[in-house]
ZADO-1210 file (C-alpha; in nm, 4 decimals, padded with zeros to 6 digits):
<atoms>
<atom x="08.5243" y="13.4975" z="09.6351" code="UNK" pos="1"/>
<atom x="08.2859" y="13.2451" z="09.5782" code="UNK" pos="2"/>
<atom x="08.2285" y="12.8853" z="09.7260" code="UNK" pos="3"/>
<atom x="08.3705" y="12.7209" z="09.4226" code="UNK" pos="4"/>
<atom x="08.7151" y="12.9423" z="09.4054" code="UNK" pos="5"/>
<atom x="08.7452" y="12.8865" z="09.7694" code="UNK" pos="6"/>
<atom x="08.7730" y="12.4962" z="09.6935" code="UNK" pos="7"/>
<atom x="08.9654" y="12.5693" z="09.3941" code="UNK" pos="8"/>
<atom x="09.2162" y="12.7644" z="09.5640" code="UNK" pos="9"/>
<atom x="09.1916" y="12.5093" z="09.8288" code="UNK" pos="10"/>
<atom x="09.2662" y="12.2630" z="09.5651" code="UNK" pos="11"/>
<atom x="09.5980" y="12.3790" z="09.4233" code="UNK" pos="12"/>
<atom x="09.7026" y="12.4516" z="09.8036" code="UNK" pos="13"/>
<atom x="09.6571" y="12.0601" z="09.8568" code="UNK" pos="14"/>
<atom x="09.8485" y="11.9585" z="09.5778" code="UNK" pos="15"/>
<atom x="10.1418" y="12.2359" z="09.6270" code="UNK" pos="16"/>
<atom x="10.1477" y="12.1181" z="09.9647" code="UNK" pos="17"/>
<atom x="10.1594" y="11.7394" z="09.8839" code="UNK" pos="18"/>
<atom x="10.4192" y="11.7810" z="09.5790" code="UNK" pos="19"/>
<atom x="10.6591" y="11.9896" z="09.7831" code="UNK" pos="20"/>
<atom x="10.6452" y="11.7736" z="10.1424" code="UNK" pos="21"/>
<atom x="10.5732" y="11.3995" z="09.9364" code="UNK" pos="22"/>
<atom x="10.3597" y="11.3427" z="10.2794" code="UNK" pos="23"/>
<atom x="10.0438" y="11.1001" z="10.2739" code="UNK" pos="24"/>
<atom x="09.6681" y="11.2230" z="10.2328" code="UNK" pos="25"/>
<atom x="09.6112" y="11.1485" z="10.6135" code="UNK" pos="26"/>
<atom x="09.9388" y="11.3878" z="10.6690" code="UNK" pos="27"/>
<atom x="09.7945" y="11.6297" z="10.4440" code="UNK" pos="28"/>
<atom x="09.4347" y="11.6184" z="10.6000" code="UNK" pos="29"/>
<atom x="09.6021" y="11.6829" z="10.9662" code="UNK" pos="30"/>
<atom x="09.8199" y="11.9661" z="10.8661" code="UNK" pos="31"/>
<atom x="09.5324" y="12.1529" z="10.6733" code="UNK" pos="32"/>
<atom x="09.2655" y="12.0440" z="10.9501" code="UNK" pos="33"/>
<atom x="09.0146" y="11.8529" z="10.7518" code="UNK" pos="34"/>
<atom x="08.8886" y="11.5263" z="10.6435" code="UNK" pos="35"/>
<atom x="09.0920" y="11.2732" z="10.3898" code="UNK" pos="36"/>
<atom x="08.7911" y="11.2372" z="10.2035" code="UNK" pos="37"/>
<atom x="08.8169" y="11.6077" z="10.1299" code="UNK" pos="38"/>
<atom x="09.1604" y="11.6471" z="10.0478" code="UNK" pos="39"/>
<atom x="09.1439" y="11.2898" z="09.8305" code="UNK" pos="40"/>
<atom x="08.8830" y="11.4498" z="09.6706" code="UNK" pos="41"/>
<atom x="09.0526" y="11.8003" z="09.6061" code="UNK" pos="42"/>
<atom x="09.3493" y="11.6311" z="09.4475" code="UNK" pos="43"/>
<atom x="09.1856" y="11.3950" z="09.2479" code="UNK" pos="44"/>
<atom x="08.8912" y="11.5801" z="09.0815" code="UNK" pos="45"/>
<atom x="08.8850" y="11.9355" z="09.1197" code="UNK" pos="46"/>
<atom x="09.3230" y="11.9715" z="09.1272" code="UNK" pos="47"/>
<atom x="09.3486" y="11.8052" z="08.7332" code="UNK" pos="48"/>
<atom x="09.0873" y="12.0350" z="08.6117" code="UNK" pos="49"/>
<atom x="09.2619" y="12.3644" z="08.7509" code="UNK" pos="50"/>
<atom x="09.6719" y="12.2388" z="08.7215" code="UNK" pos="51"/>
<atom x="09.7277" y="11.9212" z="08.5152" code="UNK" pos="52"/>
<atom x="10.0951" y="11.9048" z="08.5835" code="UNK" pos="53"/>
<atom x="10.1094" y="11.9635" z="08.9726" code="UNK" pos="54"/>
<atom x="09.7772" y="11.7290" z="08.9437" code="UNK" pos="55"/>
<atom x="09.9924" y="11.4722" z="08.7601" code="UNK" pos="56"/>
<atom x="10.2697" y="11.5182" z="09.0215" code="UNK" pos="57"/>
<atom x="10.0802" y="11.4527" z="09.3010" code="UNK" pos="58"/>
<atom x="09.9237" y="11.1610" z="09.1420" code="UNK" pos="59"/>
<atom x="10.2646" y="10.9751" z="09.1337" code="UNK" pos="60"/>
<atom x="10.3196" y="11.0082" z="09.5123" code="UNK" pos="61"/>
<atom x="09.9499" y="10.9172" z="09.5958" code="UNK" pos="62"/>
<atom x="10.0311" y="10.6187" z="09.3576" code="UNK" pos="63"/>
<atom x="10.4044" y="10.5611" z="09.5428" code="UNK" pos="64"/>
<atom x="10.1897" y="10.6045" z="09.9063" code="UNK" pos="65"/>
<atom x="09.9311" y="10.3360" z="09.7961" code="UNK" pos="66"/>
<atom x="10.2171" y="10.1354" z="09.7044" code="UNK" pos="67"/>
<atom x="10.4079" y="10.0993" z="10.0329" code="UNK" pos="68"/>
<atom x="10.0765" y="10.1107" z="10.2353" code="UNK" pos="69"/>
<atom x="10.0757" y="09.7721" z="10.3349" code="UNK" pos="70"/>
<atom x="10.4603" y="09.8190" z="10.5021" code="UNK" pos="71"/>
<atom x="10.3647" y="10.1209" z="10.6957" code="UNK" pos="72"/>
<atom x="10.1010" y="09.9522" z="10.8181" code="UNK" pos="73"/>
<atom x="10.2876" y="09.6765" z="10.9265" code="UNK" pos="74"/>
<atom x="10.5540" y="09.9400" z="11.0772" code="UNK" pos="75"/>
<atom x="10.2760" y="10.0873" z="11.2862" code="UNK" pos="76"/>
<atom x="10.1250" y="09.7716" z="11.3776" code="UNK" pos="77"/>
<atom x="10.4716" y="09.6533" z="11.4922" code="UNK" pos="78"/>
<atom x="10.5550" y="09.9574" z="11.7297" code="UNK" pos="79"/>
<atom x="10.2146" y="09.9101" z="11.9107" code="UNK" pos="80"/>
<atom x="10.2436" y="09.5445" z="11.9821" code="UNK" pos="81"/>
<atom x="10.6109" y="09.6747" z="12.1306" code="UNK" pos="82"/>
<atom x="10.4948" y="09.9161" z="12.3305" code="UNK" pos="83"/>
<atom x="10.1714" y="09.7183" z="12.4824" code="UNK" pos="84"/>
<atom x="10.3438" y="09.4425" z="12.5365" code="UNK" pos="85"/>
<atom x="10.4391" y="09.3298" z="12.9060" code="UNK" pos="86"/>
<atom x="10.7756" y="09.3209" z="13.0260" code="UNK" pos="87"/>
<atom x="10.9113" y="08.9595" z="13.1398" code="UNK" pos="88"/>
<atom x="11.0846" y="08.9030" z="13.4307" code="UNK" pos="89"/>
<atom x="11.1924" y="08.6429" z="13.6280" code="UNK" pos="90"/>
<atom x="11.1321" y="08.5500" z="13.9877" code="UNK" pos="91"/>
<atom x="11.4273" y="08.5327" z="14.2258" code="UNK" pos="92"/>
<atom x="11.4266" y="08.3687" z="14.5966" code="UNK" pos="93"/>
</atoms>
């Protein structure tokens, strides 16, 4: 197997992976053990050349993902300021 079919394989693992679990790029990255940039770039260049359709599917949930990034950011941003933040209590005589 060459270096190319490696990636290509790699490819269509991505996107099978993505269309079936609907997970982010970052969640995809982590559960393959590599890079976003890699797996953005598996999905988005060498995935529509090798399966249009599953290439098409997983471009609607990277589109949905993009969408709703700003509120999981927010989400995120709101449970660390919860858990960083210092109890109050009140002094007693």
């Amino acid at each position: 197997m060459t270096n190319n079919d490696s990636k290509n394989v790699r490819a269509v693992e991505l996107g099978k992976y993505i269309a079936e679990t609907e997970c982010t790029v970052r969640d995809a990255a982590k559960h393959f053990e590599m890079g976003k940039s890699t797996v953005h770039k598996d999905v988005t260049e060498r995935l529509p050349k090798l399966e249009p359709e599953l290439s098409e599917r997983v471009r609607k949930i990277l589109d949905y993902n993009l969408s709703v990034r700003h509120l999981r950011g927010g989400e995120a941003t709101k449970q660390k300021c919860a858990h960083s933040k210092p109890t109050h209590t009140t002094l007693t005589e």
